[in-house]
N, CA, C and O of each residue as an XYZ file, in Angstrom:
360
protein
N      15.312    -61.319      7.373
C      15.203    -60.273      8.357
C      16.541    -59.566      8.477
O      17.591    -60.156      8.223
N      16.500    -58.341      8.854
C      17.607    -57.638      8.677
C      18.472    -57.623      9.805
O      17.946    -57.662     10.917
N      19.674    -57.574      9.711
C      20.127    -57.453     11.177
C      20.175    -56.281     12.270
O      19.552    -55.243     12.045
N      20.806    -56.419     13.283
C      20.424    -55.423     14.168
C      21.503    -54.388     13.460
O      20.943    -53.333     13.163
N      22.435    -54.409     13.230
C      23.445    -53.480     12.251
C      22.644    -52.792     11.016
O      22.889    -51.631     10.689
N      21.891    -53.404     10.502
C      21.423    -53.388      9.415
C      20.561    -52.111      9.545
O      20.759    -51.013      9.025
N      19.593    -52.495     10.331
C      18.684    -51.604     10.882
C      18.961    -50.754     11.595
O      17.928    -50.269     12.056
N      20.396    -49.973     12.194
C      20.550    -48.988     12.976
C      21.001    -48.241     12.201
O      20.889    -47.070     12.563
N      21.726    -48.462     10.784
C      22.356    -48.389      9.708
C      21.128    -47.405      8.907
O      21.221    -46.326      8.323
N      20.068    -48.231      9.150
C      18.731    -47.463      8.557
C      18.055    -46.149      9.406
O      17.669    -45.039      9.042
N      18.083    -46.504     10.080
C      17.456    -45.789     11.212
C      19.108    -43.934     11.040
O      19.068    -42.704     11.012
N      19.937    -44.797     11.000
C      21.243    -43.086     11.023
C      20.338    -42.781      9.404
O      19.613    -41.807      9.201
N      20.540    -43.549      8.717
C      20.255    -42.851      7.283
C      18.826    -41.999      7.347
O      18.672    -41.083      6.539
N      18.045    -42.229      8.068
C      16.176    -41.876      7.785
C      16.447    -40.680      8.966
O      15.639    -39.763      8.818
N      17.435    -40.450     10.162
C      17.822    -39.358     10.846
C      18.351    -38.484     10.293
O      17.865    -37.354     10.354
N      19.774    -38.794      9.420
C      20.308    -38.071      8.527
C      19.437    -36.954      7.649
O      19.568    -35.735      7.761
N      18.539    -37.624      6.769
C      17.420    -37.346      5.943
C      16.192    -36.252      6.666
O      15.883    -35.092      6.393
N      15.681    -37.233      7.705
C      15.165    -36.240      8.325
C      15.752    -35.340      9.063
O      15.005    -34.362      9.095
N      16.769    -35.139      9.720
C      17.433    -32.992      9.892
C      17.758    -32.288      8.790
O      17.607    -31.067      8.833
N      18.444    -33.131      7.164
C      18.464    -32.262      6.304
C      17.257    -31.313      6.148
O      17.484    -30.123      6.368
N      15.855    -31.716      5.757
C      14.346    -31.297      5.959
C      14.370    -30.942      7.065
O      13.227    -30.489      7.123
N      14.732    -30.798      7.916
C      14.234    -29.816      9.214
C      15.094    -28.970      9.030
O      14.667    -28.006      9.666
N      15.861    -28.735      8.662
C      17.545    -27.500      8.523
C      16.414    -26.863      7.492
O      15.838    -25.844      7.873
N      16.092    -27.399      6.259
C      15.736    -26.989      4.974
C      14.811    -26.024      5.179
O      14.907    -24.872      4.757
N      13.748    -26.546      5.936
C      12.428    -26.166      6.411
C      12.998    -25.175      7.808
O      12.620    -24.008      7.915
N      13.489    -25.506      8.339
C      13.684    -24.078      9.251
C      14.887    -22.884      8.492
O      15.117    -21.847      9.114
N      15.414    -23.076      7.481
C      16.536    -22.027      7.022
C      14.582    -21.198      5.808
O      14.341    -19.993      5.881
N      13.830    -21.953      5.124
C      13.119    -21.387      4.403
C      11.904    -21.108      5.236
O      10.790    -20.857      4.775
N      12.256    -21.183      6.648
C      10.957    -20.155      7.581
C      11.784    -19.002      7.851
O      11.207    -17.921      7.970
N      12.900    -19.048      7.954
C      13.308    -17.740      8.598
C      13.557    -16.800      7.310
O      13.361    -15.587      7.387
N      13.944    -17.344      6.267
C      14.151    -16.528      4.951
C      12.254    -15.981      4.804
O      11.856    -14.825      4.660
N      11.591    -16.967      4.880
C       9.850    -16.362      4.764
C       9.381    -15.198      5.847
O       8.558    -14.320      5.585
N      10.067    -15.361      7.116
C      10.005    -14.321      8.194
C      10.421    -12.777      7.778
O       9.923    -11.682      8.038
N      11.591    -13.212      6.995
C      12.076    -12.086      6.870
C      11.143    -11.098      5.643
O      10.951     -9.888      5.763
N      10.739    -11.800      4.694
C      10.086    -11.258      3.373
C       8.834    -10.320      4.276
O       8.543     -9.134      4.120
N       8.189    -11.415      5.338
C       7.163    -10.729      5.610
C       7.706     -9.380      6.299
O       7.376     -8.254      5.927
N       8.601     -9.664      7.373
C       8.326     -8.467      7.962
C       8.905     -7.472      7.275
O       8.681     -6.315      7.630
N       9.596     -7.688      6.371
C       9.978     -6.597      5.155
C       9.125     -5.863      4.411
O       9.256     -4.659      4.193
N       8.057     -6.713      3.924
C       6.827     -6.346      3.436
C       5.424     -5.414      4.422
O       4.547     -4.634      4.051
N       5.835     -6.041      5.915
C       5.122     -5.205      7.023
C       5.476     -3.796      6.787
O       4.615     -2.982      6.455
N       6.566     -3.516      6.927
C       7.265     -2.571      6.943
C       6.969     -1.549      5.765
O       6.655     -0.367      5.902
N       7.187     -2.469      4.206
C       6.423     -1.416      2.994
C       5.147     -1.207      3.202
O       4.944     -0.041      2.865
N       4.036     -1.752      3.621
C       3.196     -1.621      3.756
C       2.781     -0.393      4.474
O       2.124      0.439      3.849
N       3.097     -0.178      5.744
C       3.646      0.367      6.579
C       3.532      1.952      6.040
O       2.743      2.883      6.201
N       4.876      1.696      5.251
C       5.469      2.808      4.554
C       4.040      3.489      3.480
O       3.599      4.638      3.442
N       3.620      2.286      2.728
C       2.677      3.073      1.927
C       1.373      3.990      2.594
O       0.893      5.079      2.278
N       0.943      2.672      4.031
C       0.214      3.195      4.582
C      -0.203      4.945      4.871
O      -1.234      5.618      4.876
N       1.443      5.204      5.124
C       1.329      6.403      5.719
C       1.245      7.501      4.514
O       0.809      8.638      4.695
N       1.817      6.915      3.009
C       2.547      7.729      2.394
C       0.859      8.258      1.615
O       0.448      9.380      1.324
N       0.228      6.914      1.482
C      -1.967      7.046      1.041
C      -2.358      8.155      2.033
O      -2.979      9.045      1.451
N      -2.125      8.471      3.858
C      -2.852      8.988      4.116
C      -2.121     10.284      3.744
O      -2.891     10.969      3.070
N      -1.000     10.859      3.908
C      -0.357     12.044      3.598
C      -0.907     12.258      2.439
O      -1.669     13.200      2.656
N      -1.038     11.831      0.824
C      -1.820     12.136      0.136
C      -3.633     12.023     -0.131
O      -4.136     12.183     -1.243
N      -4.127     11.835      0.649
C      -5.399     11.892      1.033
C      -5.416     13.666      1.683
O      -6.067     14.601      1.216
N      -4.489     13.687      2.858
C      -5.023     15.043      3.634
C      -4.157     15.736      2.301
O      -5.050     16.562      2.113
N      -3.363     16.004      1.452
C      -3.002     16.650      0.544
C      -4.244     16.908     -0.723
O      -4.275     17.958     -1.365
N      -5.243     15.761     -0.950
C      -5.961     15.823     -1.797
C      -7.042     16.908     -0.742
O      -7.412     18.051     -1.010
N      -7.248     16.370      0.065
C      -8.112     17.275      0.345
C      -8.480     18.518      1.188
O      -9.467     18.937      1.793
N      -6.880     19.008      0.871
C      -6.492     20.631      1.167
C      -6.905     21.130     -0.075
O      -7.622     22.129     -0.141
N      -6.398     20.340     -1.367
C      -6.042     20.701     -2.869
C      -7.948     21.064     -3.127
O      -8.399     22.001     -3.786
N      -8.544     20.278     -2.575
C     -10.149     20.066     -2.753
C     -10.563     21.566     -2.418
O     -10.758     22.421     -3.282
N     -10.669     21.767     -1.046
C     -10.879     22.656     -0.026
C     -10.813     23.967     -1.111
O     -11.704     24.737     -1.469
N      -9.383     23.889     -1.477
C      -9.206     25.113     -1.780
C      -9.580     25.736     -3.254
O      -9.556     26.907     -3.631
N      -9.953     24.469     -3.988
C     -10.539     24.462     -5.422
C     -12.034     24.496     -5.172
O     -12.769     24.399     -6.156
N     -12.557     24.621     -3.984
C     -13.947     24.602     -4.121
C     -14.065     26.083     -3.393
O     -15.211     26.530     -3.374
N     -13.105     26.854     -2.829
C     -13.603     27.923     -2.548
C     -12.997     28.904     -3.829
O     -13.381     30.042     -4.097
N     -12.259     28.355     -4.318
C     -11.942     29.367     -5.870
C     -13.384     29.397     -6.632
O     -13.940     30.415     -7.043
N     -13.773     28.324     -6.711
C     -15.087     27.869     -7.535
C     -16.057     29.326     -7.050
O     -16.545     30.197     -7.770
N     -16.093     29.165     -5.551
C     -17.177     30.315     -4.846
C     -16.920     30.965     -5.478
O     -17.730     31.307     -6.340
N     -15.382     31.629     -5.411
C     -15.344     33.204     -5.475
C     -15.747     33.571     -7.304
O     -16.455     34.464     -7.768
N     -15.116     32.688     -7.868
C     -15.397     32.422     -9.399
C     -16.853     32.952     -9.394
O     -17.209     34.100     -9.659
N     -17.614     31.917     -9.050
C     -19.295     31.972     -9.522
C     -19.733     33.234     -8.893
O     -20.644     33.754     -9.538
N     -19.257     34.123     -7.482
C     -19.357     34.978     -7.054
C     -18.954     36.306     -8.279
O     -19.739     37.035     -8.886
N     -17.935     36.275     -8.318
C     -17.191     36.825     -9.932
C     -17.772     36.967    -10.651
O     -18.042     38.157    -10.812
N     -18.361     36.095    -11.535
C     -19.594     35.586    -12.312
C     -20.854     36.565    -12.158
O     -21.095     37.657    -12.674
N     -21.564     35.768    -11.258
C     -22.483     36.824    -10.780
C     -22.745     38.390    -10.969
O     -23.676     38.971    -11.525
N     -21.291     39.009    -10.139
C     -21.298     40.462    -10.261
C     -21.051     40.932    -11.455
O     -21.270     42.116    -11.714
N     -20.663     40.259    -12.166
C     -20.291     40.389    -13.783
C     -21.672     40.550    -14.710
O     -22.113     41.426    -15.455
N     -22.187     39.030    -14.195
C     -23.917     39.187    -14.304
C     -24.536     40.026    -14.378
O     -25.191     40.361    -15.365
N     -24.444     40.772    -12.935
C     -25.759     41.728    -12.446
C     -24.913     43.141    -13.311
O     -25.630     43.414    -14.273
N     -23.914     43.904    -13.288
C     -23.137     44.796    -14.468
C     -23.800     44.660    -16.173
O     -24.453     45.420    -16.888
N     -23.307     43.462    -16.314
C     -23.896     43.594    -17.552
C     -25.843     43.596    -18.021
O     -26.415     43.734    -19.103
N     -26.320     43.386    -16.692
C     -27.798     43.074    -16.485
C     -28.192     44.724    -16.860
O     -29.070     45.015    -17.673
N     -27.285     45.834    -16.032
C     -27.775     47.194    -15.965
C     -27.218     47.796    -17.080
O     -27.772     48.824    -17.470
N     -26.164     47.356    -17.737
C     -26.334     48.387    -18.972
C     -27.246     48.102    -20.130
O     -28.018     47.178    -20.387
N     -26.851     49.344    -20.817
C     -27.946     49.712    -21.760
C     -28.104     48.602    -22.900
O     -27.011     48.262    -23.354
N     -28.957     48.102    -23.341
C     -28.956     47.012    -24.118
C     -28.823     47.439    -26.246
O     -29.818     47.698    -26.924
N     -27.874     47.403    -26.612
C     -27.073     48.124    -27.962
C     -27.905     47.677    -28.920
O     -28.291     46.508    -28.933
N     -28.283     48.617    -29.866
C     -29.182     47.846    -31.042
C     -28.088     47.960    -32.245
O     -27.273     48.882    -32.300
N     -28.168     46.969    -33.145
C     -26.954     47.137    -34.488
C     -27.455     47.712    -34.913
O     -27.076     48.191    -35.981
């Protein structure tokens, strides 16, 4: 059986041991804290940067679908012009 020295001897060493692992484990939560809220933050950042190009896509939309109108409108009158002239024999 061990003595009472023996065993307090054990007991500093298994304290020792266990705060290294608690230092370890609390220095690699706060280093993990930080990644995240770093990453909150890009996220964040992209969040906003997707919707700014969303309302950009769909100004770019807007305005390619009323070119389209005026186009096929274009078209059209071009259509009905060439509908009334005289039709050319070779």
């Amino acid at each position: 059986m061990a003595t009472q020295e023996e065993r307090i001897t054990a007991v500093e060493k298994f304290t020792q041991v266990a705060a290294a692992h608690i230092q370890e484990t609390e220095e690699n939560t706060t280093i993990l804290l930080g990644v995240i809220r770093s990453q909150g933050h890009d996220i964040r950042d992209m969040r906003n940067d997707l919707s700014s190009i969303h309302e950009t896509l769909n100004e770019h939309t807007e305005l390619l679908q009323l070119q389209t109108s005026l186009l096929n409108d274009a078209l059209a009158t071009l259509q009905d012009i060439l509908d009334r002239l005289p039709k050319r024999s070779n």
